[in-house]
C-alpha positions in Angstrom: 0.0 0.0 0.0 1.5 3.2 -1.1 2.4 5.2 2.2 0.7 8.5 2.9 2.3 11.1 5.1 2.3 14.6 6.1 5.3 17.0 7.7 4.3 20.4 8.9 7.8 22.3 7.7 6.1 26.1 9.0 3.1 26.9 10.5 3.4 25.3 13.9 4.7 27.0 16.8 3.8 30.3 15.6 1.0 32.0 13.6 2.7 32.2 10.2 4.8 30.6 7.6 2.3 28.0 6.9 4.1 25.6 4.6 3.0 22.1 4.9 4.1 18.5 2.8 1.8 15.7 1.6 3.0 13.2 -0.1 3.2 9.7 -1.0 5.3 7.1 -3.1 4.9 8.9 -6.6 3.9 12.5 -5.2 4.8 15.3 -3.3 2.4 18.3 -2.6 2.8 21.4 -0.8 -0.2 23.7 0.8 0.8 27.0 1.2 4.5 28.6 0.9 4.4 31.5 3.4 6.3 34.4 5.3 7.2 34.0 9.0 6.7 37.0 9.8 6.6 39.4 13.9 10.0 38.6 14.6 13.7 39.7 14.6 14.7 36.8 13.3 12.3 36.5 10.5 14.1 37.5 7.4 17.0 35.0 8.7 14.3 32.3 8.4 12.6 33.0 5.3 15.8 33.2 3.6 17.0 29.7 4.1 16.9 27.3 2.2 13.7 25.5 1.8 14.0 22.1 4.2 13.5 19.5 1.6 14.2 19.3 -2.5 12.6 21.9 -4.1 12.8 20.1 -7.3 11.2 17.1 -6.5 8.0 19.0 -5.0 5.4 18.3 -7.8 2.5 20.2 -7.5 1.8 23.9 -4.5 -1.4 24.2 -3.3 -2.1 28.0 -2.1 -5.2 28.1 0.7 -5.3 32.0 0.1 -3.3 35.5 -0.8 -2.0 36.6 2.9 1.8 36.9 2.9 2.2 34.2 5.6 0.6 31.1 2.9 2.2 33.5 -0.7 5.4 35.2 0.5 7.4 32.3 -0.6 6.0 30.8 -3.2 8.5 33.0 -6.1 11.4 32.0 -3.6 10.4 28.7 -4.1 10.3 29.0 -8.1 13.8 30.4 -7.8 15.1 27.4 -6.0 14.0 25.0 -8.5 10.5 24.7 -7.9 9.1 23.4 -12.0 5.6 22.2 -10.8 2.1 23.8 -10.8 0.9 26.3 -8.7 -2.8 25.6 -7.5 -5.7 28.5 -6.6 -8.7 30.3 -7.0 -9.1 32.9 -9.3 -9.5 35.1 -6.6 -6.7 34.2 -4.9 -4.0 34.0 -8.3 -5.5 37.4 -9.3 -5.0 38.8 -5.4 -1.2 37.0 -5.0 -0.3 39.0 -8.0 -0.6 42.8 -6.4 0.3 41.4 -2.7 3.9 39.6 -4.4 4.4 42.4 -6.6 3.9 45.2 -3.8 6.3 42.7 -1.7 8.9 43.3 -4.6 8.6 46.7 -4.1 9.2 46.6 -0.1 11.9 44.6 -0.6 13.8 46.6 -3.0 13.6 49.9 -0.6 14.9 47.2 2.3 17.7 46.9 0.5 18.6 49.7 -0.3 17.6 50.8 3.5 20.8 48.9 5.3 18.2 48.9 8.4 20.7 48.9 11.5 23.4 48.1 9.1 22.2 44.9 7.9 21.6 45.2 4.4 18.2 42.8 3.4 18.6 40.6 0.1 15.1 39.9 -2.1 14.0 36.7 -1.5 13.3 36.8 -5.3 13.3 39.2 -8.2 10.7 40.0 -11.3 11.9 37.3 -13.6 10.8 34.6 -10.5 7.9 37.0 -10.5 6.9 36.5 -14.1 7.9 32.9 -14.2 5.8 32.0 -11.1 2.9 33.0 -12.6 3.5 31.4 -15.7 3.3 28.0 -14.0 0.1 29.2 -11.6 -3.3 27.7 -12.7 -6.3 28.5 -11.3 -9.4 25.9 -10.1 -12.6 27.1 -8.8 -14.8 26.4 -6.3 -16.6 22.9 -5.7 -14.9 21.6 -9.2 -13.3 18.4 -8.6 -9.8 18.0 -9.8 -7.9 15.3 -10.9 -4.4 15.7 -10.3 -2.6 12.8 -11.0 -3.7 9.0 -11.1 -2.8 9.3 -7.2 -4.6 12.4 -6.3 -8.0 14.2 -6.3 -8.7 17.8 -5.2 -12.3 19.6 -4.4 -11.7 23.5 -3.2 -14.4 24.7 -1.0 -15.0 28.1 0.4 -13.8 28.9 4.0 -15.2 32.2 3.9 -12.0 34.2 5.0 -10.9 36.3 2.8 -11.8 36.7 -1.0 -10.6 33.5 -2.7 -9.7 31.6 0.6 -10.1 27.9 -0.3 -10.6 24.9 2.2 -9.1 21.6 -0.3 -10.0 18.6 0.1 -7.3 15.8 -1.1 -8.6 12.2 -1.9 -6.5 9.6 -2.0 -6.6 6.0 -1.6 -9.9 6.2 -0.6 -9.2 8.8 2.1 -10.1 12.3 2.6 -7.8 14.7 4.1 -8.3 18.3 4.2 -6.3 21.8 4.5 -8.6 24.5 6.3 -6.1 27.3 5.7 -7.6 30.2 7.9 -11.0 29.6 8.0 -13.3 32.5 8.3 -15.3 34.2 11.3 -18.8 33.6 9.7 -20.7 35.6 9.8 -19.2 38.0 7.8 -20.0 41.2 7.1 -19.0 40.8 2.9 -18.3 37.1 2.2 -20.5 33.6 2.7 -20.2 31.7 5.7 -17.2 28.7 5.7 -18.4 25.8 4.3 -18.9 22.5 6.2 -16.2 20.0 6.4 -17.9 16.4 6.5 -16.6 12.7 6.3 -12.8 13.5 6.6 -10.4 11.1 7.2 -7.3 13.8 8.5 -7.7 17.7 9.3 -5.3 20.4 9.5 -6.6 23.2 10.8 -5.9 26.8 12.0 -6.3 27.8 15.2 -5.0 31.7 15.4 -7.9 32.7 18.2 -7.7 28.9 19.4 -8.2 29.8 22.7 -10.4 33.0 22.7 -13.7 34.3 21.0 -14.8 36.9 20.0 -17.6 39.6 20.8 -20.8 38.8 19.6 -21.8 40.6 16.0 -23.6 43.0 17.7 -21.5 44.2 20.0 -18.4 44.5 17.9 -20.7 46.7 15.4 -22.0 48.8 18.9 -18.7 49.4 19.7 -17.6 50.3 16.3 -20.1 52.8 16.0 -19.0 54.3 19.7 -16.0 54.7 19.0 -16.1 56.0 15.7 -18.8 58.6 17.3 -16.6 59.3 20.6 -13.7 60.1 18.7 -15.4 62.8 16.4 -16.6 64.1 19.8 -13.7 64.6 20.6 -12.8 66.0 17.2 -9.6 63.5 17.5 -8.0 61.3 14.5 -9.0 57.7 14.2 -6.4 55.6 13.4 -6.6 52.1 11.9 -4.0 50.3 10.8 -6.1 47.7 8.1 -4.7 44.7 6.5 -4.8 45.4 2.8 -7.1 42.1 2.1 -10.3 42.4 3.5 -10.0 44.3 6.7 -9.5 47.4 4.3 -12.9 46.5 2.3 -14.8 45.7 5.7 -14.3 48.8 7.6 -15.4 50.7 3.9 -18.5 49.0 3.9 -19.1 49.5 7.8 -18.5 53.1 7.4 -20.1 53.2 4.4 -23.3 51.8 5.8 -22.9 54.2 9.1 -22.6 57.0 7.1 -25.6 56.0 4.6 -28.3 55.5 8.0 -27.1 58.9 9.8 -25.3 56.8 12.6 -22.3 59.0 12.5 -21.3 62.4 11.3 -20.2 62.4 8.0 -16.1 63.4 8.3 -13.2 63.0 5.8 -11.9 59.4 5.8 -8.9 58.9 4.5 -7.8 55.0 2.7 -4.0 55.8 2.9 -2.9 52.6 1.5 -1.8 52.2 -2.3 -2.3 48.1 -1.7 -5.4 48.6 -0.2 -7.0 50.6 -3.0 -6.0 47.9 -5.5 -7.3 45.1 -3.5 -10.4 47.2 -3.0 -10.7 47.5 -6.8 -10.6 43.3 -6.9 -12.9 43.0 -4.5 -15.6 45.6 -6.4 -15.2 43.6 -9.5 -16.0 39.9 -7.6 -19.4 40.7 -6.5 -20.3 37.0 -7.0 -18.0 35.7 -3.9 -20.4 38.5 -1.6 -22.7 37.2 0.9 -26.6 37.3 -0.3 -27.2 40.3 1.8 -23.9 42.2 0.1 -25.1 41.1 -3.3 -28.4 42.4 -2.4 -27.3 46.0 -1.0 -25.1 46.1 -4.6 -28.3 45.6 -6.7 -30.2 48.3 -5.4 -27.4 50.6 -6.2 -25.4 51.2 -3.6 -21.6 51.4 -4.2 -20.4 50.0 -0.7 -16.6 51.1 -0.7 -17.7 54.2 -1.5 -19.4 57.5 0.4 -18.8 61.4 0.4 -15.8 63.0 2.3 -13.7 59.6 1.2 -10.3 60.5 0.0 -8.1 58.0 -1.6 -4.1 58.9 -0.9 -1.8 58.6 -3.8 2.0 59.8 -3.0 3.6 59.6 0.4 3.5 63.3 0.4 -0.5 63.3 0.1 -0.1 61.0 3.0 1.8 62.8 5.5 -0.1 66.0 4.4 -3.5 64.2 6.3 -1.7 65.0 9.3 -2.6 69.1 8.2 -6.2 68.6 7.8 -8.6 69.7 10.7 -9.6 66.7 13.1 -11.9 65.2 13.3 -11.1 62.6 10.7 -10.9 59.0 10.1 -7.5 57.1 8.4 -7.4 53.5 7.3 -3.6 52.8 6.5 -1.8 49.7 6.2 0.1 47.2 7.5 -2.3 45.8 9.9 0.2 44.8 12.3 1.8 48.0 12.6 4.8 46.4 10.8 5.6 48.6 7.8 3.8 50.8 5.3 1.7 54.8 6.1 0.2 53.7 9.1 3.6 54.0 10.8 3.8 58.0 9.9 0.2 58.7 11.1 1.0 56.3 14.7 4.0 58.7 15.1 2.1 61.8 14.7 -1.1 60.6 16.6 0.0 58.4 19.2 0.9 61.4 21.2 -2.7 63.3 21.1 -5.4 62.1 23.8 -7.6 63.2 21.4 -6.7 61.0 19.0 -7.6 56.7 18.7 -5.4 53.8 17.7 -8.1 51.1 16.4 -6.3 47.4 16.5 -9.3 46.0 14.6 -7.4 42.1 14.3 -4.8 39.9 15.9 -1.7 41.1 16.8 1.4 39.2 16.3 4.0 38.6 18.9 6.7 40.9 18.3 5.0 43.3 15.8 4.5 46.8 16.9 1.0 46.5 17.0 1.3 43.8 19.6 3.1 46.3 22.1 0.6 48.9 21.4 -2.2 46.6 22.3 -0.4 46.2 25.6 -0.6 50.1 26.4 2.5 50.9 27.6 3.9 54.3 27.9 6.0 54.6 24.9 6.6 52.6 21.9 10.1 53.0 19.6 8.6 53.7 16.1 11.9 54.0 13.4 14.2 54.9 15.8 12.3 57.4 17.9 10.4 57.0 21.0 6.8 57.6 20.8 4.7 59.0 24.3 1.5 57.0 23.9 -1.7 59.3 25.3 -4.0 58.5 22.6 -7.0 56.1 23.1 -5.9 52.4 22.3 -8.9 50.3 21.7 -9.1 46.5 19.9 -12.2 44.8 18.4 -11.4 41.3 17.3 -14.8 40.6 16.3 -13.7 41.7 13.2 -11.3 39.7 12.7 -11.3 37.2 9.4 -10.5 34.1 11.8 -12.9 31.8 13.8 -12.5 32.0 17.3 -12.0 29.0 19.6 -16.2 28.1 19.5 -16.0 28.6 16.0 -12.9 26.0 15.4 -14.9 23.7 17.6 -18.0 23.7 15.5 -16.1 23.2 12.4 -14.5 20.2 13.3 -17.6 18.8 15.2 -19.5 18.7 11.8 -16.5 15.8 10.9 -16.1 14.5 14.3 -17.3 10.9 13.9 -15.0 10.1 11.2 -12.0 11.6 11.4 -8.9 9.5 12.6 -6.7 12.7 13.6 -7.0 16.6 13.9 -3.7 18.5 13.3 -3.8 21.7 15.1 -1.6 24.5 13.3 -1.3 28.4 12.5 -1.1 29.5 15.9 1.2 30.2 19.0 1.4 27.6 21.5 -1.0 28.6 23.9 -4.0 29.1 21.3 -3.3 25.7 19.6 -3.0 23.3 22.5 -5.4 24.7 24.2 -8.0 24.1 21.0 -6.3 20.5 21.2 -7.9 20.0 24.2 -11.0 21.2 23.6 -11.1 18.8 20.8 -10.1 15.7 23.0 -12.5 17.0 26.0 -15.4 17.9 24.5 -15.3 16.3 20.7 -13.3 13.2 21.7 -11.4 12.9 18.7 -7.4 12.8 18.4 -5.7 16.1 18.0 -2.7 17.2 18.3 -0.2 20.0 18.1 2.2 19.0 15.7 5.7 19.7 15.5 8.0 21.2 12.7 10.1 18.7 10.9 8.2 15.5 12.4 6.8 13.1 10.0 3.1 12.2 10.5 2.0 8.7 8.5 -1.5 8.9 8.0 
């Protein structure tokens, strides 16, 4: 019988760098090709060399286009990698602007010499160009054939645009990648699909042990704070990841705006990645939720209202800090880790007027991780910023299930799966879903670790 065995190479231990291996006598598939990313020693990591043969890796699966499952995938292609790429649509169409902005970031890094260390691109635009020459794209609830070993289905798990859930068949068993599954329901896309009859699950577990606040009080608080802010005719700062956070907090203000729950004050999207992603998203109206889909019918343009201003230049963006408060700025990265939000957390970190909005998880070791924590003052590029503004953090907005979520997915396959591989989150989230799973599901999970083989 032809042997059947998974190694979890990133993605355990920490919330990113997802890079996982399936394989079996004749084949060898990766899911997901990521970024560690939140630490020092990141950039160390991610420009290794891959653990295994590149070159004998047939086929890359990619779940969906965040930086920690894409940011290696044209480092991989450099290194040898001749198979084919895997994804939605959605997802191919979305890696292209997120890989080609990374060029970008990474060609100022260098150049930056960043405490003397000069930072070399994990790849440049001919691995670019010649990744996606060898990137196909499958869509939803089509099933694949991939070779005479291996099946695939993709179904949606809701959490970002394009974010597939695969299911591999093989040999008469069913094992399945969850990628991040998504905090249903959300406010644009359909609810995560149900996971039935698997034989093995890998799945996330970022909020593993922690939920969320209920729908309706994340959107109460939302509102309050939006409408406390402008009281105190303050700036509202939100660092937004570019993929969906950016398009959500559009169509909340949007729809705010629209009913006269708030005052109508300039909002800035100060992110140049943000605004292209948004221009993806307006153009996939079919991956919306019924109720989205519905709104867009009647007319309504939902990432878009009076008073929104869309930054070009850096100069446009540091001149926001000139214009009258109150006002609202959406800015990237989400973490706090790079990118315009950095500029406008210098300048308004310092005003008790002003709010800091942490709208998602928080790495360890990013900066928006120690500004979640409140303390005095934070080093931002070298100088040391007094923190008096307001710091306040939904996470019911975030695009991950929470611990009850996680829980429910897996109990919809709970009487027939043999094991549950717990991943994509730090230690202390993903053990302590592990034992939810055992306590209260029965089934046998675990928290795998990096570089140990699993037969399945």
């Amino acid at each position: 019988m032809s042997k059947l065995q998974i190694t979890f190479w990133g993605g355990v231990g920490t919330v990113t760098g997802a890079n996982f291996l399936l394989e079996s006598d004749e084949t060898k598939i990766l899911v997901d090709c990521g970024l560690m990313q939140g630490t020092p020693e990141s950039y160390e990591e991610n420009s290794k060399p891959f653990p295994y043969n590149v070159r004998s890796i047939n086929y890359l699966f990619i779940t969906h286009a965040h930086m920690d499952h894409i940011g290696r995938v044209c480092k991989l292609v450099r290194d040898g990698f001749k198979g084919v790429i895997y994804s939605t649509p959605e997802t191919r169409e979305l890696a292209q602007v997120m890989l080609q902005d990374a060029l970008k970031v990474m060609d100022m890094k260098e150049k930056a010499m960043i405490e003397g260390v000069r930072e070399i691109p994990l790849y440049d635009v001919g691995d670019y160009n010649q990744t996606f020459s060898q990137w196909r794209a499958i869509p939803y609830h089509t099933h694949t054939k991939i070779n005479d070993e291996f099946s695939v289905f993709a179904k949606d798990a809701g959490h970002i645009l394009g974010a597939s859930m695969y299911e591999f068949y093989h040999g008469g068993k069913k094992i399945v990648f969850t990628g991040d599954s998504g905090n249903s329901p959300a406010p644009l896309l359909r609810d995560t699909e149900k996971i039935t009859d698997a034989d093995y699950l890998i799945v996330d577990s970022v909020y593993g042990d922690r939920n969320h606040e209920p729908k309706d009080e994340r959107d109460a608080r939302f509102r309050q704070i939006v409408t406390e802010t402008i009281e105190k005719r303050g700036a509202l700062v939100i660092p937004a990841f570019s993929i969906e956070r950016t398009q959500v907090v559009l169509y909340e203000l949007n729809n705010l705006i629209e009913q006269g729950k708030i005052p109508s004050v300039p909002v800035f999207l100060d992110s140049p990645l943000g605004q292209k992603v948004t221009e993806i998203y307006s153009h996939s109206k079919k991956d919306f939720n019924a109720e989205v889909q519905q709104e867009i019918k009647s007319g309504d343009n939902i990432f878009n209202f009076p008073k929104l201003n869309i930054t070009h230049g850096s100069r446009d963006s540091q001149e926001i800090a000139n214009i009258s408060n109150p006002k609202i700025i959406i800015a990237g990265s989400g973490m706090s880790t790079g990118g315009r939000v950095l500029w406008h957390e210098m300048h308004f970190l310092p005003d008790p007027s002003s709010t800091i909005l942490l709208m998602g998880y928080q790495a360890v070791g990013t900066l928006g991780r120690r500004i979640q924590e409140r303390p005095k003052s934070v080093d931002i590029n070298g100088s040391i910023i007094p923190i008096k503004a307001r710091i306040e953090m939904i996470s019911g907005y975030s695009s991950h299930k929470d611990s009850d979520g996680l829980v429910d997915l897996v109990s919809d396959t709970a009487e027939s799966v043999k094991k549950v591989f717990v991943v994509m989150g730090e230690p202390s989230a993903s053990t302590h879903l592990v034992q939810r799973l055992r306590d209260e599901l029965e089934v046998d999970a675990l928290y795998p670790e990096r570089g140990e083989v699993y037969k399945l």
